[in-house]
C-alpha positions in Angstrom: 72.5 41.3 70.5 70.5 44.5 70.4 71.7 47.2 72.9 69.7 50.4 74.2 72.7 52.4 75.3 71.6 55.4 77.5 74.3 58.3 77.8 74.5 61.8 78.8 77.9 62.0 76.9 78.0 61.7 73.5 80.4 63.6 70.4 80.6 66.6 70.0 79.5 67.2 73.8 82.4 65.5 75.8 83.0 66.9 79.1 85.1 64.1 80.5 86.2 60.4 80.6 82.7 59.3 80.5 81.7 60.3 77.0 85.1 59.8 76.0 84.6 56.0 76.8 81.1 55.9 75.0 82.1 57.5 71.8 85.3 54.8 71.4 83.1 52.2 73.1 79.5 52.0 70.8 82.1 51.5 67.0 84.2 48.7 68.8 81.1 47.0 70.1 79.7 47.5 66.7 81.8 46.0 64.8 82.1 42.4 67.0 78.1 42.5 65.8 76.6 43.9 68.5 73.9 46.3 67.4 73.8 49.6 69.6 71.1 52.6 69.8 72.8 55.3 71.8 69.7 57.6 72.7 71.4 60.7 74.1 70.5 64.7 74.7 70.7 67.2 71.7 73.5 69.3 74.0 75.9 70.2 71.6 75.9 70.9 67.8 75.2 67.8 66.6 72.2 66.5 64.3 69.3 64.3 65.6 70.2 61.0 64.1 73.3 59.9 63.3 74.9 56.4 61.9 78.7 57.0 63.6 79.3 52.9 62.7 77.8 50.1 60.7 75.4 48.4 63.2 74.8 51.5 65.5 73.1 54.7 65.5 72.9 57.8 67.8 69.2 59.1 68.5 69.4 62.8 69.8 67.1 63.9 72.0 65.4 67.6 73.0 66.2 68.3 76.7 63.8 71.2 78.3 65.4 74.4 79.2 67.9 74.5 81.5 67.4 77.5 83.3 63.9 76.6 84.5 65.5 73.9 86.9 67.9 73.7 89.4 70.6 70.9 87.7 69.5 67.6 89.5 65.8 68.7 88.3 67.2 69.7 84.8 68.7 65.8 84.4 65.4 64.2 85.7 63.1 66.2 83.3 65.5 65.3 80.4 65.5 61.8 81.9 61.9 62.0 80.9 62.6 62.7 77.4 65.4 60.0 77.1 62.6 57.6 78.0 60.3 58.8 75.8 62.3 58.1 73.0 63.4 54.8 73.8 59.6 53.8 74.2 59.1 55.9 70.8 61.5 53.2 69.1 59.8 50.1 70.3 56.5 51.3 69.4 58.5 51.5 66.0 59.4 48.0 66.5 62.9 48.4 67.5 63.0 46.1 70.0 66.1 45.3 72.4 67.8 42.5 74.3 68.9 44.7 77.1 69.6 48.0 78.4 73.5 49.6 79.1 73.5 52.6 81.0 76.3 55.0 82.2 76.5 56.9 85.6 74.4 59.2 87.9 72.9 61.3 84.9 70.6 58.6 82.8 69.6 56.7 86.5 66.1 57.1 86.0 65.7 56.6 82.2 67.0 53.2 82.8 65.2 52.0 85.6 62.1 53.1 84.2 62.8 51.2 80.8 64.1 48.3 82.6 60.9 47.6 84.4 58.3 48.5 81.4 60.3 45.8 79.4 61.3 43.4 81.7 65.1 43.5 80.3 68.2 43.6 82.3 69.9 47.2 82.8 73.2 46.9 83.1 75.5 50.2 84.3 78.8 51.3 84.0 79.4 53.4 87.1 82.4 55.7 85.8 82.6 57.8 89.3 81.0 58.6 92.4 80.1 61.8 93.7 81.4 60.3 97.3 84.6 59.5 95.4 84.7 63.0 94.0 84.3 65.1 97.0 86.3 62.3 99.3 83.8 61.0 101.3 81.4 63.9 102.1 78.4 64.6 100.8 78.1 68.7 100.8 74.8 69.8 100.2 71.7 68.8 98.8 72.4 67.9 95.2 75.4 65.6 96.1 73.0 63.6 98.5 70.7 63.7 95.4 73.3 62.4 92.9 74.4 59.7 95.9 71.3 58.5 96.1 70.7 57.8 92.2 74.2 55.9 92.2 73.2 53.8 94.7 69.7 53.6 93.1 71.3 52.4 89.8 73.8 49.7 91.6 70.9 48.4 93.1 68.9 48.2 90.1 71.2 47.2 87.7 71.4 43.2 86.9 75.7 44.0 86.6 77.6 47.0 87.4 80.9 47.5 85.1 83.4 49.5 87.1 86.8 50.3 84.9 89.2 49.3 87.9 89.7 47.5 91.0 89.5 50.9 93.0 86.0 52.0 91.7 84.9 48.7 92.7 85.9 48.6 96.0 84.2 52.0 96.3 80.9 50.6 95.4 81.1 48.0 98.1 82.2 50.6 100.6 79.7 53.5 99.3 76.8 51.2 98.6 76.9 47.4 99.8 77.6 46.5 96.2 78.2 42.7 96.3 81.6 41.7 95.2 80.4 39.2 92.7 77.8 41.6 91.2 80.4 44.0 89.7 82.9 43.3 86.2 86.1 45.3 86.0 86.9 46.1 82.5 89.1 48.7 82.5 89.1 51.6 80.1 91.3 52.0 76.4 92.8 54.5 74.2 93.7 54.2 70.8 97.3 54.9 69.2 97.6 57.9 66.9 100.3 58.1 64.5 102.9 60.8 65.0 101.0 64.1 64.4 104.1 65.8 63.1 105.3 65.2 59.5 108.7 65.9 60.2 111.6 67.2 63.3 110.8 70.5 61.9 107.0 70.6 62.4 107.4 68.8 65.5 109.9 71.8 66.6 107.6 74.3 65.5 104.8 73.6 67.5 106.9 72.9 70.7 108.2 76.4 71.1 104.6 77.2 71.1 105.3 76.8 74.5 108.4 76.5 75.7 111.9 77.2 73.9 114.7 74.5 72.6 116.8 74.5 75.8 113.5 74.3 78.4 111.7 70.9 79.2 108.6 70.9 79.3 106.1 69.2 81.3 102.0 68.9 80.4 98.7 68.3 82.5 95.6 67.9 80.0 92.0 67.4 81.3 89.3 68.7 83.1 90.4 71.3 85.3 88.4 70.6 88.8 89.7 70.5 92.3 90.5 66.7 92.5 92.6 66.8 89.5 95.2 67.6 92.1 96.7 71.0 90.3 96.9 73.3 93.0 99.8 70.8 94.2 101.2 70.8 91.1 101.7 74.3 90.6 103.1 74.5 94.0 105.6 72.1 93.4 106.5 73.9 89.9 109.1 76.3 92.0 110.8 73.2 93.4 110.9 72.1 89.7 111.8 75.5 88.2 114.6 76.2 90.7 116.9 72.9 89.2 115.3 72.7 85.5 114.3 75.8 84.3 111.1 74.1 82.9 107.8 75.5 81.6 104.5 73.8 82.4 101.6 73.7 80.1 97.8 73.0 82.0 95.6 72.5 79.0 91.7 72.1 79.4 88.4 73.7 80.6 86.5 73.7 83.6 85.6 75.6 86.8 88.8 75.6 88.8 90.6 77.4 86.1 90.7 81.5 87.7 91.7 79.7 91.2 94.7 77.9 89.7 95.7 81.0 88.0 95.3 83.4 91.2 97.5 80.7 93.0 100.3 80.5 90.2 100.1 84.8 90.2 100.7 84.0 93.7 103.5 82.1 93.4 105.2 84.0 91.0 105.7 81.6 88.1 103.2 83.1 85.6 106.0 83.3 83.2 106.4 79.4 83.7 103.0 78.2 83.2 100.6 78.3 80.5 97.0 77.8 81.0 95.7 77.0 77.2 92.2 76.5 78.2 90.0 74.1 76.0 92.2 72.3 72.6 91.6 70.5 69.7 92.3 67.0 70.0 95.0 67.5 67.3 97.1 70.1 69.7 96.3 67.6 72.6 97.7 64.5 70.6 101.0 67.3 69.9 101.6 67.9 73.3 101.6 64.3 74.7 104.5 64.0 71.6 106.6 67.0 72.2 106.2 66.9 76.5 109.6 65.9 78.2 106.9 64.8 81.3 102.8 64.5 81.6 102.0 64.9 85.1 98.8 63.7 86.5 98.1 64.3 90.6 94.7 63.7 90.7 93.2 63.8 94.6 90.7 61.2 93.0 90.8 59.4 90.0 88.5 55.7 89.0 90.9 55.5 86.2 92.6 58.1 84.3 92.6 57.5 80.5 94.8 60.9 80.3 97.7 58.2 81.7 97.1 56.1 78.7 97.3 58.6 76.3 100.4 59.6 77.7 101.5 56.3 77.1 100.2 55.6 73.6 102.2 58.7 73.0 105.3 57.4 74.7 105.6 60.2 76.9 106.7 59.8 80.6 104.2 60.1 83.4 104.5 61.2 86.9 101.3 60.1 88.9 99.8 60.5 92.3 99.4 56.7 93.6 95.3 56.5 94.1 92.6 55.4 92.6 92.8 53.6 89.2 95.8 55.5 88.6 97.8 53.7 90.9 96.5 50.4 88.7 97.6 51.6 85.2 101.0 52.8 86.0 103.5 50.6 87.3 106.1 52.4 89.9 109.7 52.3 87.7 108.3 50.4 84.9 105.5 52.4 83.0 105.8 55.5 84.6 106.3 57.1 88.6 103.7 57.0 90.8 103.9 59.9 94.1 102.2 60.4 97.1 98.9 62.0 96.7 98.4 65.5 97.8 102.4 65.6 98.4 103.9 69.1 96.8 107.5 67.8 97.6 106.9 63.7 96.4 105.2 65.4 93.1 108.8 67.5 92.0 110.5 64.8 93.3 109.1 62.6 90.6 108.9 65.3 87.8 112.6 66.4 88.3 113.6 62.5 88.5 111.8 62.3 85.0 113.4 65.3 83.6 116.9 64.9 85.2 117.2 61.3 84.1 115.8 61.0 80.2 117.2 57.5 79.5 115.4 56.0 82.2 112.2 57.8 81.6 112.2 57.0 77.6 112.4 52.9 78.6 109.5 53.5 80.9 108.3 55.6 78.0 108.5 52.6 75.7 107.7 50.0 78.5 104.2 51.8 78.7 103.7 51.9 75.0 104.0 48.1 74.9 101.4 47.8 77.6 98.7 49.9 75.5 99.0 47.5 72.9 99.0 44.7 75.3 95.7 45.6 77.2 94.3 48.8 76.9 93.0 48.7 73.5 89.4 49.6 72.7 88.8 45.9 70.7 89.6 44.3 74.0 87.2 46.9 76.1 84.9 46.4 73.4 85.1 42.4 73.9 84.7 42.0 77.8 81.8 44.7 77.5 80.5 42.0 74.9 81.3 39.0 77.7 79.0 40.9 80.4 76.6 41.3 77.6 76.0 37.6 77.3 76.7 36.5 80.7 73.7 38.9 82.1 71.5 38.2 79.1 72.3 34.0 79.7 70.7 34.6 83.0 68.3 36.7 82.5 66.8 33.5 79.8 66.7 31.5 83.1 65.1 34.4 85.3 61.0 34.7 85.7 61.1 37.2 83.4 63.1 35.7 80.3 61.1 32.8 80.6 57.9 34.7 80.7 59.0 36.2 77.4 59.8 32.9 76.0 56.4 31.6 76.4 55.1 34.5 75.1 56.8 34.0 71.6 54.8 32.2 68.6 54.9 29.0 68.1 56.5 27.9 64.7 
């Protein structure tokens, strides 16, 4: 199976879950034999051809300028490019069985490839910009990006959707058929302990908090419908009975807001905003946090929960979205009511104030990574749609007009 794999994501330039998922997707898929071209933009400091597996390569790709467009503009002039490429690698004689694209950003690339080769495009649809802003559509360039999702769930032969949420949304949002749309939800992988020893491990905790405070961790993107403007108004609730410091770690454009409102507050001294880490620092947090607390507005999934859990750290969770699928209320983690300042400490002081409990859910949610949310097993039911679409495609007018088009032996 040969796989053009279209993504705006790809290592080093990660904004979010979505190139997470690609870059831990395209080696698993690669090494059940699935061979995988990942043409992608040259954002980033990366080189123009890579080999990141055996049986898949990364093709980089020259966007135009940025600042000459407006950003919709900007992705459907790159879009351009992406296309370019992937018609540049036929002509090479790279040919391919079918076509895996991922969201809003590579919509026209695919479509436009799909229909020159008569292959099936298949997308992942990772969010919706419906989802994101909760229903409405404000301004012209979220009708834009609404209109390319929907242009890409009509197009595509199969939709993947990584839960039951998303794909309920797609029905809703855009008459999606049921039975046109896989759920394969997303995976993490387990690191070992990042800390040689309870000395290292205690060295880099009081980074951010001393030996006698707990501490509790957010780490992601840091936009509105991450839900931190409730957590950082329920961090005086938690504060007043635990003395505990809070950690927001990540990058993005709600960051001066959330510090004005914790200024306003008055619990500077109680919260550290790190900005953008390492991976390495993120994997130390999730191992030295007493609680990771995620109350996302809107979430299709939440990987931050499973690393959480590969780490065996306890999770407080607003109950929505694909986060409400992952964790299991009093088993794997808590799950609160969304948007709710007084639910939210309820469920971080019940974490912190009870630590036998929380470690069993702890452990509990370790055993469930292994279980099912492993990147092998994402890897294999992305390989299951693979075949299913590319079975019926074989019996469609176009398989069969390639057919007969092949020499005879």
């Amino acid at each position: 199976m040969r796989v053009l794999m279209l993504a705006w994501e790809y290592p080093p330039h990660i904004v979010g879950g979505m190139g997470k998922h690609v870059a831990e997707l395209v080696p698993a898929l690669a090494a059940l034999g699935v061979e995988v071209t990942v043409v992608t933009p040259l954002l980033g400091d990366a080189t123009i051809h890579e080999q990141p597996a055996a049986g898949a390569r990364v093709v980089r790709v020259e966007p135009p300028p940025m600042l000459d467009y407006d950003y919709p503009t900007f992705v459907a002039q790159t879009n351009r490019a992406l296309e370019q490429a992937a018609l540049l690698l036929a002509e090479e004689g790279q040919g391919f069985d079918l076509i895996h694209t991922h969201d809003w950003l590579t919509t026209n690339a695919g479509v436009a490839l799909k229909h020159q080769w008569r292959i099936p495009l298949i997308a992942t649809i990772h969010a919706t910009e419906r989802g994101r802003g909760r229903g409405v559509l404000a301004g012209w360039q979220a009708r834009r990006i609404d209109q390319l999702e929907w242009s890409l769930s009509y197009e595509a032969w199969r939709v993947i959707v990584c839960s039951h949420f998303m794909a309920r949304q797609l029905g809703d949002y855009f008459a999606t058929p049921a039975d046109k749309i896989s759920v394969v939800p997303n995976g993490v992988n387990i690191h070992p302990n990042p800390f040689a020893n309870a000395r290292e491990r205690m060295a880099f905790r009081r980074r951010f908090a001393s030996d006698n405070q707990p501490l509790g961790i957010y780490v992601g993107r840091i936009v509105y419908e991450k839900g931190l403007h409730v957590l950082l108004d329920a961090w005086p609730q938690v504060n007043a009975q635990t003395n505990a410091r809070l950690v927001i770690a990540g990058a993005g454009g709600y960051l001066e807001e959330l510090k004005s409102q914790a200024v306003g507050l008055g619990i500077t001294n109680q919260v550290i905003f790190t900005g953008f880490i390492p991976d390495e620092d993120r994997d130390g947090l999730y191992h030295v946090a007493d609680v990771a607390c995620f109350p996302s507005l809107y979430e299709p999934f939440g990987i931050v929960a499973l690393e959480a859990f590969a780490a065996k750290c306890p999770v407080v969770v607003a109950d929505t979205g694909g986060l409400a699928e992952v964790v299991r209320l009093h088993e794997t983690g808590l799950l609160v009511y969304p948007n709710s300042v007084d639910s939210l400490a309820w469920g971080i002081l019940h974490t912190l104030q009870h630590p036998e409990w929380s470690r069993q859910r702890a452990t509990n949610a370790f055993r469930e990574v292994g279980k099912n949310y492993t990147w092998q097993r994402v890897a294999r039911e992305t390989r299951n749609v693979y075949n299913y679409v590319y079975a019926d495609w074989c019996k469609s007018d176009w398989g069969v007009a390639a057919a007969n088009l092949q020499p005879s032996l």
